[in-house]
MARMARTOR-677958 format. One record per residue (C-alpha): chain; x, y, z; residue in one letter. Coordinates in steps of 0.05 Angstrom, whole numbers, plus 5000, padded with zeros to 4 digits. Layout:
<sites>
  lummi    xx    yy    zz  numi
      A     X     Y     Z     A
...
</sites>
This chain:
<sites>
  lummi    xx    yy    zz  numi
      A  5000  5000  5000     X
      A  5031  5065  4982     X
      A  5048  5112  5030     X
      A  5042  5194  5035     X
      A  5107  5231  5027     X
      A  5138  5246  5084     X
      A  5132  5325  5123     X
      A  5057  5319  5093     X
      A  5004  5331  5145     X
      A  4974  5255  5148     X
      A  5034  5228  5120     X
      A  5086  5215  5189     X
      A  5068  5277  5219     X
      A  4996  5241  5232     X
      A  5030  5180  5248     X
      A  5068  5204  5302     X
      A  5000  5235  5322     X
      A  4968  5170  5328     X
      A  5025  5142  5359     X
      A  5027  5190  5418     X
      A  4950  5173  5421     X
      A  4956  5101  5424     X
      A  5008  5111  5481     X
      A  4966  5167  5526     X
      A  4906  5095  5507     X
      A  4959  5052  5549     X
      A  4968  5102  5605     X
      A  4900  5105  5604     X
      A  4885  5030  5615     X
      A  4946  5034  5670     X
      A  4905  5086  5703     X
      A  4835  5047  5686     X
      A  4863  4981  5731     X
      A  4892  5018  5788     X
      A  4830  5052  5789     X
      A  4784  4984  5784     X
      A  4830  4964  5836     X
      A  4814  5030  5885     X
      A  4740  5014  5867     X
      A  4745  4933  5885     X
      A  4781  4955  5946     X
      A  4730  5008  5967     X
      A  4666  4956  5950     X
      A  4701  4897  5986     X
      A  4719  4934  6048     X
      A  4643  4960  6040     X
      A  4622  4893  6049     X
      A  4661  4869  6098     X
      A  4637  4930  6151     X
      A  4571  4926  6136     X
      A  4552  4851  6137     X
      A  4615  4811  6158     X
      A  4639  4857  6218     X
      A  4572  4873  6241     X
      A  4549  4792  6237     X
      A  4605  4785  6287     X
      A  4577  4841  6341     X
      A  4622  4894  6305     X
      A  4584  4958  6289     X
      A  4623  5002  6247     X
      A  4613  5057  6190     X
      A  4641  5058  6129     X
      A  4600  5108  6089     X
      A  4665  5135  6046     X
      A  4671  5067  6018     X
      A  4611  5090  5967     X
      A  4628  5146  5950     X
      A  4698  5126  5933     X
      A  4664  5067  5888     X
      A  4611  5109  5865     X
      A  4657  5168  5843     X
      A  4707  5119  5828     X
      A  4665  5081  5769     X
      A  4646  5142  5737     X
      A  4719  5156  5723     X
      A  4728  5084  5699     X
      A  4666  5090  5657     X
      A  4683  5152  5618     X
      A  4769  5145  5613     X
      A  4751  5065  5587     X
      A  4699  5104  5541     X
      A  4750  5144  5507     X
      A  4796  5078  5494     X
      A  4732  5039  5464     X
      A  4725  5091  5411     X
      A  4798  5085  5390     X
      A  4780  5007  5389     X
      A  4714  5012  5355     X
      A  4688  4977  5412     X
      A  4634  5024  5434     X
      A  4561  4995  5424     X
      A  4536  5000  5351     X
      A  4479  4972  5305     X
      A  4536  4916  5252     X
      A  4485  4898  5217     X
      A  4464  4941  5177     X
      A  4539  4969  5152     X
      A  4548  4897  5153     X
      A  4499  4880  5099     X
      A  4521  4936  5060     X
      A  4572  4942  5004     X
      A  4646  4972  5025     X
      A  4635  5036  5004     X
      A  4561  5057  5028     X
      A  4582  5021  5094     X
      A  4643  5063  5104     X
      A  4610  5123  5093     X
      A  4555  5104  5133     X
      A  4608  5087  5197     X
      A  4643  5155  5179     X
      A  4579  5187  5180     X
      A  4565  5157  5247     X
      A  4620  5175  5280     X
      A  4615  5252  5257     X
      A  4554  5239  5284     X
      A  4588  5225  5351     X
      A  4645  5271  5349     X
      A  4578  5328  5352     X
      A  4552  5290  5412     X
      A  4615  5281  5455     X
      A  4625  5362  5438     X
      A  4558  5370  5466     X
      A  4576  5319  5530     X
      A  4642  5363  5543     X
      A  4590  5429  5542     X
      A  4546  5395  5589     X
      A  4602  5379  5633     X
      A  4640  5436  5642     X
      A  4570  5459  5665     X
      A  4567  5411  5716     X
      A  4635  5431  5738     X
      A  4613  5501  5748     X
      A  4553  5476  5784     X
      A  4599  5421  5826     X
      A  4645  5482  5846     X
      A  4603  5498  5906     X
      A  4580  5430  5923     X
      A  4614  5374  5963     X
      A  4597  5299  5968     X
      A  4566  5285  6037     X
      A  4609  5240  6063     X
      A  4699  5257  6039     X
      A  4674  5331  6027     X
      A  4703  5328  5968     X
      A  4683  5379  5907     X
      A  4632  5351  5858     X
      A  4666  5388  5806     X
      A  4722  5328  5813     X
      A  4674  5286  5796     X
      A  4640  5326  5741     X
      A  4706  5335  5696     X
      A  4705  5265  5686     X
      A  4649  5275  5634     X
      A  4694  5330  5595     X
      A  4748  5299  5600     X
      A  4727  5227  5575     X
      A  4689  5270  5518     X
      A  4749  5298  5498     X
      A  4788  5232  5494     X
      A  4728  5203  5452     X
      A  4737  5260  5404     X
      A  4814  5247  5408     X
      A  4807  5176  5389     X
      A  4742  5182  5346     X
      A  4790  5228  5296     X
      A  4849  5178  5313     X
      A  4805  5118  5283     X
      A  4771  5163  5234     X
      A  4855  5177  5202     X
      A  4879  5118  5211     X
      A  4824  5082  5165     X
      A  4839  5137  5113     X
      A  4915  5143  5117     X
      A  4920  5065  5108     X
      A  4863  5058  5063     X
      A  4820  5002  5107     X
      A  4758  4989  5112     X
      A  4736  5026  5170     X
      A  4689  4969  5186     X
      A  4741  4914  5196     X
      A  4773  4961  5260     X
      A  4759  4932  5325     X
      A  4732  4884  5360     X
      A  4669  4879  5324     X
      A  4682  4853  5255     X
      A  4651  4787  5238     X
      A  4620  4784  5172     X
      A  4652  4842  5136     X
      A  4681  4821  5069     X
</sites>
């Protein structure tokens, strides 16, 4: 497959683009398990307090365990978000690009994901909303600013616009089939 000269913008200056995003997507899934881990932590220690400790005559309070989980996941949800577009992995109706020729079926995913790229701009409005909203609020229990929590919905939108435009060049620059990225390709010829 022939390549774009080099010094070209989406020739190996949007390669090394992609490259640096495929490496902030490993951070990212660093960051995603030590999270899970936080959140499994948090949950287990949850259960323990509430209905192993106080089956033994131990009565103790553990409220921050939510929270942590809680606030936790929604971090978890929205950074592993941002990887899943990169991976094509997000939630999508196959069949019908599936059952259509290459070229209508491309378009169609293209046109999809322009489709998204509108709605995660609209998610990282909302959110930065929420952050100004979470700026005077705390969470009950840790006291900790709801805007913390809030930013994870920018900031997830703005890695699924990062890796919706990654996937979007890198079917174009190598000239794939859009459809056969990811997890979810059975049946495309």
């Amino acid at each position: 497959m022939p390549s774009l000269p080099p010094g070209r913008i989406g020739g190996d200056g949007l390669r090394a683009l992609l490259w640096l995003v495929d490496r902030l997507n490993l951070v990212l899934t660093y960051v995603i398990g030590l999270l899970l881990a936080v959140m499994t932590l948090a949950v287990f220690t949850q259960v323990m307090v509430r209905f192993v400790l106080t089956t033994a005559g131990i009565n103790l309070s553990a409220a921050w365990t939510e929270e942590v989980a809680r606030y936790v996941l929604i971090w978890i949800v929205f950074l592993g978000a941002g990887i899943g577009c990169r991976k094509r992995q997000l939630i999508s109706l196959e069949f019908i690009v599936r059952a259509l020729p290459s070229l209508p079926g491309q378009g169609l995913v293209h046109l999809g994901l322009l489709v998204c790229l509108g709605f995660f701009g609209l998610l990282i409005s909302v959110g930065l909303a929420f952050m100004e909203l979470g700026a005077v609020e705390a969470s009950p229990v840790m006291q900790i600013p709801k805007a913390w929590v809030y930013a994870a919905m920018p900031a997830g939108a703005a890695l699924m616009i990062l890796n919706t435009a990654a996937l979007m060049a890198e079917s174009l620059l190598d000239r794939r089939d859009i459809r056969a990225i990811g997890a979810t390709t059975e049946g495309v010829e």
